[in-house]
N, C-alpha and C positions, 0 to 999 in steps of 0.2 A: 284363207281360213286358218286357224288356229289348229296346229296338227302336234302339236310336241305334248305328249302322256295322254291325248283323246283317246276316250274308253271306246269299244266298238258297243255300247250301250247310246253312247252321247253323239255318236255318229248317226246309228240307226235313227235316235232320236229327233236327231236335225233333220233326215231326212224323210223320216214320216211328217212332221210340221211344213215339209217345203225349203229349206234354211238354207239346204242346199241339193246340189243332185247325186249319184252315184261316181253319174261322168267327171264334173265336179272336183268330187271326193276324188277321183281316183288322179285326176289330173295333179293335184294338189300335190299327191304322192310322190309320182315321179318326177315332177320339180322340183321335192324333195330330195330325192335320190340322186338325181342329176347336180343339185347344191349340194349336199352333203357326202354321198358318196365317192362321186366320179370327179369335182373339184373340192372347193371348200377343204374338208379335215380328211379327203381321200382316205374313205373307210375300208375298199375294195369289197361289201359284205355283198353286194350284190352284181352273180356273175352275169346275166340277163334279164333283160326285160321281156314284159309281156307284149308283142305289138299287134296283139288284138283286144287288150286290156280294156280300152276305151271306146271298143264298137259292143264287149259285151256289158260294161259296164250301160251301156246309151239302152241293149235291150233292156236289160235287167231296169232300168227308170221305167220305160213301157211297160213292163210287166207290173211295175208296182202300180202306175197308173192306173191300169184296166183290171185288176187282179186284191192286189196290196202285198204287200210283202210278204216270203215264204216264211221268214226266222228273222231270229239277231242277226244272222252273218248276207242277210240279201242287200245286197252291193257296198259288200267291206271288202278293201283290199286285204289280200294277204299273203305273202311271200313262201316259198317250199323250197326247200336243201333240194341242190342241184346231184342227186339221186334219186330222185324220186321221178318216175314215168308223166309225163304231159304228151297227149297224145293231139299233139297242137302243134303250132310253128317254131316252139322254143326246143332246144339242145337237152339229153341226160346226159352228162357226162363222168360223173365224181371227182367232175374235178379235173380231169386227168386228158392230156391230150391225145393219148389214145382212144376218145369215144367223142373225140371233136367233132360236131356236126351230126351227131350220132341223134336222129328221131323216130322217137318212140311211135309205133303203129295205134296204142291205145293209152288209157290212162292209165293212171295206176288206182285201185280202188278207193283209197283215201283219196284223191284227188277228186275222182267222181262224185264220191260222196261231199266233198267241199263244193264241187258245181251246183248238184242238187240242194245245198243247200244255200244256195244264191252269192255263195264267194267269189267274187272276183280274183283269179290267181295271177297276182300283180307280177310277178319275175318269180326267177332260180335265185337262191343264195349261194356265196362262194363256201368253201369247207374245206378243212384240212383233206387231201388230195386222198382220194378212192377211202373216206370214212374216218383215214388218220390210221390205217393197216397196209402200211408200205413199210416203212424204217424203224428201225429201232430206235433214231436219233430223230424225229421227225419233229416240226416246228409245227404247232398247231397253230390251223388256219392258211396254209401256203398251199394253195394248188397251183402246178405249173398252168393250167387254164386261167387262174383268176388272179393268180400273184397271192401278197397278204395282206388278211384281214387283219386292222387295228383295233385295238379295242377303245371304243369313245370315253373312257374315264381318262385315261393317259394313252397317249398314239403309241408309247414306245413298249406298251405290254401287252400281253397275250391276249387274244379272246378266250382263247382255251378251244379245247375241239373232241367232238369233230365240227358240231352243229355252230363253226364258228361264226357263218355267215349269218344262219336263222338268232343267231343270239345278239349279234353288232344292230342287223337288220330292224329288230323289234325293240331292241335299246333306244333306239336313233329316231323309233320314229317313223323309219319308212316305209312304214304299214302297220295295219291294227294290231298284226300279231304274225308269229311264225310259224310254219313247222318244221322239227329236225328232226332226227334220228339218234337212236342209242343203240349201241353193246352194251359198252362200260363208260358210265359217265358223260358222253355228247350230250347228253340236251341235258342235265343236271350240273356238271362245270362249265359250259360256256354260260348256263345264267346264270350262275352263283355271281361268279365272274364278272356277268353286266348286268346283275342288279336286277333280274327279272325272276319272276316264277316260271319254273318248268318242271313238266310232269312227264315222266318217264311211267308209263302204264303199264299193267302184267300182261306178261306176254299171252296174247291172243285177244285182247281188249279190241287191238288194232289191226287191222291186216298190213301185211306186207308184201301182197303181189304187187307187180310192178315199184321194187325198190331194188337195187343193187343192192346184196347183201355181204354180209359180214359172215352170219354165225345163227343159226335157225334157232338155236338154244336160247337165243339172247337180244336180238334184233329188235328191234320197233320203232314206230312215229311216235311224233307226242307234242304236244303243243308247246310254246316258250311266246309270254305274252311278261306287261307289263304292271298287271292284277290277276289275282287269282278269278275273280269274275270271268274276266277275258279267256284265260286258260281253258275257267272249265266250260265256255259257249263254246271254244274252239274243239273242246276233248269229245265234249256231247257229237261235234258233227262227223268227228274221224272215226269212235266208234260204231262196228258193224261188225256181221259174220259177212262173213267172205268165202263162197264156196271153192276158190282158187287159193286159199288159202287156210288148212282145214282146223288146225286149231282157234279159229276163231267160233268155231264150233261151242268149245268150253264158257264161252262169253254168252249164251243163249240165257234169258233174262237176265242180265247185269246188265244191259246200255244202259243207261237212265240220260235223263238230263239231268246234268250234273249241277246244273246251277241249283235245283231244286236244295244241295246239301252247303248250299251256303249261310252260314249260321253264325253269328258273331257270338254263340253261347253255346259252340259244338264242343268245346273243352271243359264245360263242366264236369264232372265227376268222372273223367278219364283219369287212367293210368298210363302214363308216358314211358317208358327204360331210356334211362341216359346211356348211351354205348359210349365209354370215355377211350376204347378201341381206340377211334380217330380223332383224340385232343392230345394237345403236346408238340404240334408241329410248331407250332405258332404261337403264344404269351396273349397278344393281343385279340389272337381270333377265341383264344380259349377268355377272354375278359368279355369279349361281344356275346357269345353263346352264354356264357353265363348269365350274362344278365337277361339274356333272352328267356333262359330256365325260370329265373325268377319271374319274369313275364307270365311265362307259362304257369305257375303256381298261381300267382294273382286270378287269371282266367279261368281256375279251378280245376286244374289237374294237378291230381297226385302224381308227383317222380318218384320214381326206382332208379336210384345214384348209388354206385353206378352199377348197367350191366357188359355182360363179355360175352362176345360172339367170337370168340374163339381166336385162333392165329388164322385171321385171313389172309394173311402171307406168304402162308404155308399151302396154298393151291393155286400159287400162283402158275406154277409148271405144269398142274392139269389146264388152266383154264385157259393157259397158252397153248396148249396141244391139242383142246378142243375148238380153238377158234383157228388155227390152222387147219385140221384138217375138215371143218366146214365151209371157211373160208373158197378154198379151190373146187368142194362140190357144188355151194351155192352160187359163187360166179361163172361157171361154166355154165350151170342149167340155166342160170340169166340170160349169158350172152348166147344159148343155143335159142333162146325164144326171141332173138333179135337179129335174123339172120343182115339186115342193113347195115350192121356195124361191122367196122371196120379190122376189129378183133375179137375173133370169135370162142376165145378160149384161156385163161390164165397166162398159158404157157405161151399164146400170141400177144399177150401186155407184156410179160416180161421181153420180147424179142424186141417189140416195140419201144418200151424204156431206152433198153440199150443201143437202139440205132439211132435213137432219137438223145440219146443223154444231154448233151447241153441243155437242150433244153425244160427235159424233165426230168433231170437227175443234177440241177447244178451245184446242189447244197449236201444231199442228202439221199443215199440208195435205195434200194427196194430188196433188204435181205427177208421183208418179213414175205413178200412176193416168194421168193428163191425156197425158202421153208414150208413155204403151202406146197407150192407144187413139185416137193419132193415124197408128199405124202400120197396116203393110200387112200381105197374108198372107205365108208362111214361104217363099213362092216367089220375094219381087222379092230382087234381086240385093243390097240393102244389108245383109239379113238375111244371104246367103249367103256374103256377103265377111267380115261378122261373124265366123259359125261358125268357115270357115276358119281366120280369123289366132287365133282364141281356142286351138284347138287347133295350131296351127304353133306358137304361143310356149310354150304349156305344156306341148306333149308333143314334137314333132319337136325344137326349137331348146331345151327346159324339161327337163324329168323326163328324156324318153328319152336326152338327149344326155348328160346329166351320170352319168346311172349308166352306159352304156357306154362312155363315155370314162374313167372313173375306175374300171370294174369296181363297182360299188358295190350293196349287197344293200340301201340303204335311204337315205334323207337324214334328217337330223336339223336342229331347229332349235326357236326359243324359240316356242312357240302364241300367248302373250298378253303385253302389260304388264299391271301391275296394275288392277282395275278402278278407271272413273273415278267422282267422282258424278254419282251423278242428274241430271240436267238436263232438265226438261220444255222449257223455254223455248229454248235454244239447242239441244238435243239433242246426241248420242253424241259423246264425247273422245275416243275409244281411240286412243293414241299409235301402235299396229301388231299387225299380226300375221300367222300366213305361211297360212294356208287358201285363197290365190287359186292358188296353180300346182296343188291336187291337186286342188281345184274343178273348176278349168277343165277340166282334163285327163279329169275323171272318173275322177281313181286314188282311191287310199285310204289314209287318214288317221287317226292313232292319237293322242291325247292322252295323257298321264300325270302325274299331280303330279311336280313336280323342285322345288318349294321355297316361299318366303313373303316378302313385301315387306311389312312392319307391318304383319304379320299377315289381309295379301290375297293367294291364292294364285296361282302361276307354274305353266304347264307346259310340260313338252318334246314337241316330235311325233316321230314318225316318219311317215315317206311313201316310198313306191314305184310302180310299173308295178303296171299291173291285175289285180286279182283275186291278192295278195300277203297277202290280210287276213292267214292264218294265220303266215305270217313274221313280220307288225307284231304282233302280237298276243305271238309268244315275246319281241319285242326288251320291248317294255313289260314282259312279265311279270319277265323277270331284273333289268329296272333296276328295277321298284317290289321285287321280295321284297329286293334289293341294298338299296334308301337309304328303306322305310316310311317317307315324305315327309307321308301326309296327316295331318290334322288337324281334329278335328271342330270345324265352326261355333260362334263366340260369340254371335251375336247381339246383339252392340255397337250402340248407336246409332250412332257414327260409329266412322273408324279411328283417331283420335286419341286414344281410350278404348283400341282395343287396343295402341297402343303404349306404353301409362300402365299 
């Protein structure tokens, strides 16, 4: 069957008529994966497979047989960042060889809720190694577990990271769609990056039990598919309230199905704020967004050109200081809920690394490791000063001031430059991009394709105030059905070939 940009709409659809099975479908996949991945253009995006994939796929046909299908997602494959808890035959690891073999006793709640809603969870994706919070010189997309992830416009450039594997993964093809993870920017640059839509949601939309974390201030799943439709079937199933995790609490009437806010005439009579904050890195990308803008005025929204969210530059050293020392509290209460694993404590990864260095240290160190666990608990006062200014700049004096001061239903601005190359040795180029004010802030974050730099893809965000997801989600939909921007991966060895 024909698998390269199938909607999981055109799949459900084949497989209500008969066309095909689930088993099928799913087989179809990892033949995929095994062609595309593992030979062919050696993507590396995925670190394991499912190998009960195809016995639940076989119920889930039964079930639709005697039953009929639960939703869109009953018997879609779909691939999860190798952080996230499977309480099954497959590995959590981040990546990192220190949690090799490491299984998880239960799911993780997003996961559950993907079962219940009849997904098949095809594999782990690979990712920049324990979330892309180890080095300060660190190459996105390289875990010592899975090696690296290439990205399919050009092998020789970045995915970006962390969610590098969930983003190569759903580019490619080798499932209907993804899920990654964000702090800052994972599941927003590694689509930009490949050309997909990804929604980074406010924090508590999503739960995050059962996920290796980063940073409680800022963490979340969130889907990266290759339509915003996609996106928002996948966004509907992940979120819930999650009693193990309590701010999903704030989320209490806001789930919707999100598809319901798919509107090819949801930008009428909006007001947009251009934040020209994050143009300037790049000529060309500021020429694609542009024209994107004027897109956006055609579809009927009025711009505010331009607004300013301030020097978000200027908190860079809070929101390093708060993602340190939550970093060392949140990994520790993980790994004490996992007493099977192998290291059971930050300060046991770090001893790990180092007895292990060749092999997970061959390129690139673990000082952002060394800096966590030199900190305190979340009580002393340098931690609390932190939080404070990361949210004073990105929501009181950031996001909230510019949309009430300008009236403004949304901000727009450029996601990514173009990816850079690979770089083991020196690590990450990326010239910029704007995912630190909806990070910080814990609002929410919409990618979309707007365009192509020799043939490495750009995208536009949208962001707003908390729990807005289905607003972002209409504004994306009318500008992707408006300017059908994406473009299936070549698989070029470099970009010099794509622009020849």
């Amino acid at each position: 069957m024909e698998l390269v940009e199938r909607s999981i709409s055109a799949s459900q659809e084949a497989m209500t008529y008969g066309e095909f099975t689930a088993v099928e479908l799913c087989q179809a996949y990892l033949d995929r994966i095994e062609r595309m991945d593992r030979s062919g253009p050696t993507l590396r995006s995925v670190i394991e497979v499912n190998p009960e994939a195809l016995s639940i796929a076989s119920s889930l046909d039964l079930e639709r047989a005697e039953l009929g299908p639960r939703g869109p997602l009953h018997g879609i494959p779909i691939l999860i960042k190798d952080n996230i808890d499977t309480g099954d035959l497959m590995a959590t690891t981040a990546g990192s060889l220190a949690l090799e073999g490491h299984i998880s006793s239960s799911d993780a709640f997003i996961v559950s809720r993907l079962r219940q809603a009849g997904a098949i969870i095809l594999g782990k994706t690979n990712l920049s190694e324990w979330a892309n919070f180890r080095s300060t010189r660190s190459c996105s997309g390289w875990s010592s577990r899975g090696g690296q992830v290439r990205n399919p416009y050009a092998l020789d450039r970045s995915p970006c990271g962390s969610s590098s594997g969930s983003g190569v993964a759903a580019a490619a093809s080798l499932a209907a769609a993804a899920v990654g993870t964000e702090t800052d920017g994972s599941i927003v640059c590694p689509s930009g990056v490949n050309g997909l839509v990804g929604i980074k949601p406010t924090i508590g939309l999503v739960s995050r039990s059962g996920i290796i974390p980063i940073s409680y201030s800022q963490d979340t799943a969130g889907p990266m598919a290759r339509t915003v439709e996609d996106a928002a079937i996948l966004l509907t199933a992940l979120a819930g309230q999650d009693s193990c995790d309590p701010i999903t609490d704030n989320s209490f009437g806001k789930t919707i199905d999100f598809t319901s806010q798919l509107d090819i005439n949801a930008l009428r009579g909006t007001r947009l704020g251009v934040c020209r904050n994050f143009f300037g890195n790049h000529e060309r990308v500021d020429e694609i967004i542009d024209t994107a803008l004027n897109q956006l005025k055609s579809l009927g929204a009025e711009l505010v050109d331009p607004i300013d969210l301030g020097n978000i530059a200027m908190s860079t050293s809070a929101k390093h200081e708060l993602l340190l020392f939550e970093f060392k509290a949140g990994l520790n209460a993980y790994l004490a809920k996992h007493p099977n694993a192998k290291v059971r404590s930050l300060q046991e990864v770090i001893a790990f690394n180092e007895t292990h260095a060749d092999q997970v240290m061959p390129y690139f160190r673990q000082e952002l490791h060394e800096l966590a666990q030199a900190k305190g608990d979340l009580a002393e006062h340098a931690y609390l000063e932190a939080k404070a200014e990361c949210l004073r700049v990105s929501r009181t004096d950031g996001i909230d001031l510019a949309l009430r001061e300008h009236r403004l239903d949304a901000i727009v601005a450029p996601t990514n430059t173009p990816a850079w190359t690979v770089d083991l040795i020196n690590g990450d180029r990326s010239l910029g991009s704007c995912s630190s004010p909806a990070a910080m802030a814990g609002y929410p974050h919409i990618t979309v394709p707007a365009g192509y730099v020799e043939g490495l893809p750009v995208g536009i965000s949208f962001f707003s105030t908390a729990f807005t997801e289905g607003q972002l989600i209409g504004f994306a939909y009318a500008f992707e059905q408006a300017t059908r921007v994406r473009r299936i991966p070549t698989y070029k060895t470099d970009v010099n070939k794509i622009a020849t």
